[in-house]
N, C-alpha and C positions, 0 to 999 in steps of 0.2 A: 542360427547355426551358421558359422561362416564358410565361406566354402574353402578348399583345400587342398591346395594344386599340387600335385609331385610331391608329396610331404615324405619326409624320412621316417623311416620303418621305428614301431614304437618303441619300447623298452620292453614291451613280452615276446619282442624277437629274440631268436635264443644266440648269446653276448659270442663274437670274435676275438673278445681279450682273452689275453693267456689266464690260463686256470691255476691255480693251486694245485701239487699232487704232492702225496707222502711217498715218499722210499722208504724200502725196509731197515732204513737205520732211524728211520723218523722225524727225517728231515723234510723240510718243504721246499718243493723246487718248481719252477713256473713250468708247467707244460703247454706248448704252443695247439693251438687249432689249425687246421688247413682250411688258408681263405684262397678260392681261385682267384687269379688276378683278373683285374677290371678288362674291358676292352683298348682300353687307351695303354694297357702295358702290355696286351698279346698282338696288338698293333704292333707298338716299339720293337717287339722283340722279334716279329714278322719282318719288321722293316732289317731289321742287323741282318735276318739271316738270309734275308732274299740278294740282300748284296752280298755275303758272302759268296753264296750259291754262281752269282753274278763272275763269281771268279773262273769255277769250272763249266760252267754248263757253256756248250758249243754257241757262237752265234751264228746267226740267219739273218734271213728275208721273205718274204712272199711277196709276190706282185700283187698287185692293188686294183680294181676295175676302177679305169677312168673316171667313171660317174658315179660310184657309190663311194669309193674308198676304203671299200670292203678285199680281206683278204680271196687270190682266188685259189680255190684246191687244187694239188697238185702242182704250184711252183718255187713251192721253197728248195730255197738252195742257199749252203754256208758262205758267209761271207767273215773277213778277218775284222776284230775288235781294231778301232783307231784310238780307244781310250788308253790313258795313261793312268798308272796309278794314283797319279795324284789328282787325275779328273776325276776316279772311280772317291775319290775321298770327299772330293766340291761333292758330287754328285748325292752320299751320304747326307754330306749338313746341309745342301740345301733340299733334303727330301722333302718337309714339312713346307716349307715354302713353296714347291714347284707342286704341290701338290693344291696351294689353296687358288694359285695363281701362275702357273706357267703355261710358257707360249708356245706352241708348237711350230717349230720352222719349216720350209719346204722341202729340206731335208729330212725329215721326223726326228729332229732333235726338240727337247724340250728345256728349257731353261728361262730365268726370269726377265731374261734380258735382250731376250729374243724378240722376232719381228714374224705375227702370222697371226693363227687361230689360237684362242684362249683353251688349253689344254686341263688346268685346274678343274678344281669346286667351286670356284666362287661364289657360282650362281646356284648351284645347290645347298652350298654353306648360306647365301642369305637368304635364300626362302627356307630354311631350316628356322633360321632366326625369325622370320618374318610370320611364318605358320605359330613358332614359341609364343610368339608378342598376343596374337591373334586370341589361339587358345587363352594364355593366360587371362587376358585382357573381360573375356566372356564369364572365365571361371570367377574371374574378381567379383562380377559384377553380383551373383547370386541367383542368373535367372536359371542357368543349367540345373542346378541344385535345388531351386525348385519348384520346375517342371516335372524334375522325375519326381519330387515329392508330392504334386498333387495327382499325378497319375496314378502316383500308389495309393493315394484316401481314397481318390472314385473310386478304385479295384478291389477296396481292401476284401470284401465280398464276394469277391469272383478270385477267388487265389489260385488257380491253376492259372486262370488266364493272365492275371497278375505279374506271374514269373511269366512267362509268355512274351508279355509284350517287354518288360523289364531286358528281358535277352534280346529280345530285338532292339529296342534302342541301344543299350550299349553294345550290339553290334554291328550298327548304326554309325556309330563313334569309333570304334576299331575299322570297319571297311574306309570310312572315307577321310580320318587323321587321323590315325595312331593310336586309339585311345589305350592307354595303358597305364602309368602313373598317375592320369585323373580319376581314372577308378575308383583310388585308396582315399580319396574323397568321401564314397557312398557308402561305405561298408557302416557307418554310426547311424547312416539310415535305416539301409535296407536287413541288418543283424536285429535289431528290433522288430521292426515288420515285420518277418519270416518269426521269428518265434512266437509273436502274437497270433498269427495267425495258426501254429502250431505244429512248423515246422521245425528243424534245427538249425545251428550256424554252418552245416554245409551247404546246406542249401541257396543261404546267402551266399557262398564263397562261390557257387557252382553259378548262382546266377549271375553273379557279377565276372568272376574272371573265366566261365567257358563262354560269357556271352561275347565278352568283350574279346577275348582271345578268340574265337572263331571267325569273327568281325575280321580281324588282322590277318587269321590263317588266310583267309579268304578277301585280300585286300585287293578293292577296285582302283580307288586312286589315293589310297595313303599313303603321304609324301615320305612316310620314311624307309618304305618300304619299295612298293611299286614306283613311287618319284625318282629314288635315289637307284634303285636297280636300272629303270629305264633309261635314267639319264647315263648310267655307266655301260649299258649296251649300246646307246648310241640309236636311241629311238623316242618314237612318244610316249607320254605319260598313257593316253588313250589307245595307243596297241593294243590291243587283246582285251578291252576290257569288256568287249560280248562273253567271252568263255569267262573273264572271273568275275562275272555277274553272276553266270550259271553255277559256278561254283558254290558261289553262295549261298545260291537261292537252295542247292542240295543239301550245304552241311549244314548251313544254321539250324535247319529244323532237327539234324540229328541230334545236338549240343541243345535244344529246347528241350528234346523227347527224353533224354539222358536223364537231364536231371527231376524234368516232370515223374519221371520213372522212379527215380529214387524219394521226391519227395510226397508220392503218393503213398510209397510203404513206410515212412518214419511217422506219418501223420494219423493212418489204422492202424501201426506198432510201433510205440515212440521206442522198444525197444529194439530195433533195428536198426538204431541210429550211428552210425559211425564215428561221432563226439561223443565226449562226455559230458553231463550238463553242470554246467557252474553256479555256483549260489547265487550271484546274480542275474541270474537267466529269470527266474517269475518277476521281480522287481522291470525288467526289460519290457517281458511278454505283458504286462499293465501298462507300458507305458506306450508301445505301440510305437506308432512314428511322430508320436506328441503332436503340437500344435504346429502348425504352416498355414500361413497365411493363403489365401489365394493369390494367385497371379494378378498382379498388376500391367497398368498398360505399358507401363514401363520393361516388364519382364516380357511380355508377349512380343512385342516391337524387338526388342534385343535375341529374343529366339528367332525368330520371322528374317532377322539378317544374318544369325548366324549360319541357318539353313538355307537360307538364298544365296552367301556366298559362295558355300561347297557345290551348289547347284550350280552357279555360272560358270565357277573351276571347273567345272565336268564338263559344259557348256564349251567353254573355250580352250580347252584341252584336245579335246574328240576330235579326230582328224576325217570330219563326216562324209565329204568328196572320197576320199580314198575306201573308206568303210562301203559306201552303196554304188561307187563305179570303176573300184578297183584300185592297184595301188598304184597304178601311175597316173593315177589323175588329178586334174588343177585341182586347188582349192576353190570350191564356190566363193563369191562378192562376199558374204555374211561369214564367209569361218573366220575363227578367230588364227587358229595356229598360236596360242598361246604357250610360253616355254619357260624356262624358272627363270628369266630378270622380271618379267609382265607377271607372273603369279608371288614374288615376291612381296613387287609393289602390291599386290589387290590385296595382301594382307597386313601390310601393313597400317595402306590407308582404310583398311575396314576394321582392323584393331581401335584406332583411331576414333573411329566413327561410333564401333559399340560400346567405346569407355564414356565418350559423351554422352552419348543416348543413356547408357548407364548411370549415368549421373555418378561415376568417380569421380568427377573435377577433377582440376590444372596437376595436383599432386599424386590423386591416384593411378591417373592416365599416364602420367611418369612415372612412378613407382612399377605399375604396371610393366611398361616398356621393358623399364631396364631389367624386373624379377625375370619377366619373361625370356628374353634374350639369354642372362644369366642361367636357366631352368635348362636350355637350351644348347647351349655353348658349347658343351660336353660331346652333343649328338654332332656339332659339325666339327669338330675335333678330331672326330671318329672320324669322317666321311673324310677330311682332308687330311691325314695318315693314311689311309688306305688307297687314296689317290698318290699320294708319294711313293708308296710302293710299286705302282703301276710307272711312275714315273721310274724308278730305276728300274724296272724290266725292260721299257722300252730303248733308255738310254743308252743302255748295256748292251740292248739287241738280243734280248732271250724269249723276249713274248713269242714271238714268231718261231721259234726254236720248241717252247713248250705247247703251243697249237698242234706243231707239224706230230708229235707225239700222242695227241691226243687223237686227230685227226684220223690216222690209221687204223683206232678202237672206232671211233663212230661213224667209218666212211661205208663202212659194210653192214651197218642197222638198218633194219625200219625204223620207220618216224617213229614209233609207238613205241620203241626199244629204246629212241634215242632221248624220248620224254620221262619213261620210266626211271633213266640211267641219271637223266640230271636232279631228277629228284632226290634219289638218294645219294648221289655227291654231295649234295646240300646240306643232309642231316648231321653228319661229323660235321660238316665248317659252321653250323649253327649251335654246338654246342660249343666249340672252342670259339666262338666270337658270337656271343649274344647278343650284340648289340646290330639290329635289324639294318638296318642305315650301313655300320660298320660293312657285316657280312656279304651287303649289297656292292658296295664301292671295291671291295678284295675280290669279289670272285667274279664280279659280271664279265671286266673287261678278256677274262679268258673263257669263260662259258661263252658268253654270250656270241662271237664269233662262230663255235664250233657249231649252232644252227645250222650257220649259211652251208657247212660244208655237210652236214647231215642233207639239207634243204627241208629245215622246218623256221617255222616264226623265230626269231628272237626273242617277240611276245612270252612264248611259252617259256623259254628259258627262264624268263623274270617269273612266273606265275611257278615253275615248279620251283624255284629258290625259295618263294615267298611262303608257298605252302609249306617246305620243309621248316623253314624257321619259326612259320606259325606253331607247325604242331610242337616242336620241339622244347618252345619257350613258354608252354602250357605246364609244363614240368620240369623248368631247368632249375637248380636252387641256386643258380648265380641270380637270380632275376632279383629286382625289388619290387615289381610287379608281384609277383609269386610270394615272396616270404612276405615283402612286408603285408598282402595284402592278409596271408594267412594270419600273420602275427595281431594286423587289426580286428581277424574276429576270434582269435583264441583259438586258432586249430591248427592241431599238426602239423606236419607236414607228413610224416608216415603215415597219417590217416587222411589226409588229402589223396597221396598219392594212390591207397586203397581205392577210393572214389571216382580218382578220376584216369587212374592207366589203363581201364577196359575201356575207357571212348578214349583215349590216345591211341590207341591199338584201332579202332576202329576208323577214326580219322587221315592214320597214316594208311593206313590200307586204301580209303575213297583216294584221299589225295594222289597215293601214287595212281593208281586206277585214272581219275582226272588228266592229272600231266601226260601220260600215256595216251590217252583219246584226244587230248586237246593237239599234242604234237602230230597223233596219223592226223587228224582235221588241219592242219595248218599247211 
């Protein structure tokens, strides 16, 4: 069985072409469906309006502390625009560009041709790329796919514990990169399994995507999530990741218990099933998870470094001097202080390394590369649009304008108000930008500041975006996470959603609850 990276949703997805419809004269005329638009065109269309906006909204300033370069409350004050119309237009075409790579001057101007600090994505856009190549490269290989496969034959026996552990790995793969489009990989495994064992196809659905989606809601260091928020706040990837460890450690069991719950009662009354069962379903339930070889030493070796590299990331990430002696302190001789040019390279050369070990050869380790990157491209696209826009806020001189507004609602909070609050700001901008990565790189640079003037973490700002987006992207039907993966085991989506809105319900409750305690803690 090969393995099956980001694959496009199948043909029992239900069709976005125009439909046939009769009018009462009996004529046929295409009636259109509503598709939401992608991320990369709520971008674009972000990007037009924010420079429209750019026209009326007042500009500013804030003073800056010396040594952080952080805004300080209480000194904005209007300053007059020096842009001319026709900069305000450079400024437009070069969004996409000052966004992947512009330079920040000592006057905080940003443009490509400027002389300073690297203001862009870059370095988020190629460890974007660099994690793509990675992942791929592993997926190619067949040891991911079957690992979990023989984990499923030892278990087949112990079926509660089965799903159990099932959820825990792929949330395993959601906490610490992304896992989300490799999912729709396992569903031709794990749809069989679960019916043999004499469950239904929600329960595959529920183990795969609340395991793995929980994994994400709850992300420690997934770079598309926490990497790309943290780096657009303007901190480390290892910030906070004590509290969204805890996090974790809270909800995954709830998103186990959920569906252990539900697939205890389909299994004493298949009639309580929320599918329908399909004529194919006995033919499946015999076939089980077929035959899979055992692991070779080949597969074990390529799992063993796929898990030691996420481990050394974590390694050399974690800012451990400041974690055990506070935050102004040196880095010990051993930290690494790792940041996205250094976590780039380490996946790249370790893509590299598990295509060899893999035994793809000269052509699959290319192919590799390039699918990967490709698979990818999309996600740093996202991130460097979203960066463009921040560029024309600041060029403009409105950032500091749309702070000092914000500033006035959260200057009079408690911390615990001020964590509750950014949680749910999140949940509207994660349904109109689903794309995690995207959602991260639009909203941090103005969130993320408004901590300092609360005086909580910035930490937490990233963790309460991450959990809104989590829970949200559990059920959003832009996702192809979601449909397609529904659509690969024949279920609903109105019966998904039966299924699964009473633990969304439940999840957004812990998590706002979380953000809340984690921000009075900070």
């Amino acid at each position: 069985m090969p393995p099956t990276h980001r694959a496009d949703p199948p043909a029992e997805e239900p069709s976005e072409e125009p439909s046939a419809a009769v009018d009462e004269t009996g004529a046929e005329h295409e009636q259109k469906t509503f598709r939401f638009p992608s991320a990369l065109t709520v971008l674009a269309a972000v990007t037009l309006l924010v420079w429209l906006l750019a026209f009326v909204v007042p500009t500013g300033t804030y003073q800056t502390d010396a040594d952080t370069g952080r805004p300080i409350p209480g000194t904005y004050e209007r300053i007059d625009s020096t842009l001319s119309f026709g900069d305000r237009l450079m400024q437009l075409f070069l969004a996409p560009v000052n966004g992947l790579y512009g330079i920040l001057n000592g006057e905080g101007f940003v443009g490509p041709n400027e002389s300073g600090e690297l203001y862009g994505a870059a370095g988020v856009f190629l460890f974007v790329i660099g994690i793509g190549i990675f992942i791929t490269m592993a997926m190619q290989t067949g040891a991911i796919e079957h690992g979990i496969g023989r984990v499923a034959i030892r278990m087949k026996s112990r079926s509660a514990a089965l799903i159990a552990v099932l959820m825990v790995l792929f949330s395993i793969g959601g906490t610490t990169e992304g896992m989300a489009e490799e999912t729709l990989g396992f569903y031709i495994l794990v749809v069989p399994l679960m019916l043999a064992l004499g469950y239904d196809r929600m329960v595959a659905v529920g183990t795969i995507m609340v395991g793995a989606g929980i994994g994400v809601l709850a992300s420690t260091v997934n770079p598309f999530a926490t990497g790309v928020a943290s780096a657009s706040a303007d901190i480390s990837i290892g910030d906070g990741i004590g509290f969204r460890l805890l996090m974790y450690v809270v909800l995954v069991p709830v998103g186990i218990w959920w569906v252990l719950r539900y697939a205890k009662r389909v299994r004493s009354d298949p009639s309580a099933s929320m599918v329908s069962t399909l004529p194919e379903d006995e033919e499946l339930k015999a076939q089980g998870v077929g035959d899979i070889a055992a692991l070779t030493g080949r597969d074990k070796l390529v799992l063993s470094i796929v898990g030691l590299t996420f481990v050394f990331m974590i390694f050399a990430i974690v800012p451990w001097a400041q974690i055990f002696d506070g935050p102004e302190a040196e880095s010990y001789g051993w930290q690494l202080d790792w940041y996205f040019p250094e976590l780039a390279a380490l996946f790249i050369v370790m893509a590299l390394v598990v295509g060899v070990i893999g035994g793809l050869g000269e052509k699959g380790v290319t192919d590799a590369v390039t699918q990967g990157a490709g698979d990818f491209i999309g996600v740093g696209l996202v991130i460097v649009l979203a960066r463009g826009v921040t560029v024309i806020m600041n060029n403009a001189q409105i950032t500091d304008t749309v702070l000092q507004s914000m500033e006035r609602v959260v200057s009079d909070t408690s911390s615990w108000v001020f964590g509750g609050l950014m949680f749910l700001v999140n949940v509207p901008l994660a349904f109109l930008v689903p794309s995690s990565s995207g959602h991260a790189a639009l909203a941090m640079p103005i969130l993320a500041p408004l901590a300092d003037f609360a005086g909580v973490s910035r930490a937490m700002v990233v963790t309460a975006y991450q959990s809104a987006s989590g829970v949200v992207n559990l059920i959003t039907p832009t996702s192809a996470v979601v449909m397609g993966g529904l659509a690969l085991a024949k279920v609903r989506y109105d019966q998904y959603l039966r299924f699964v809105l009473p633990l969304v319900g439940i999840l957004f409750v812990a998590a706002l609850a979380l953000s809340a305690l984690g921000a009075a803690l900070s």
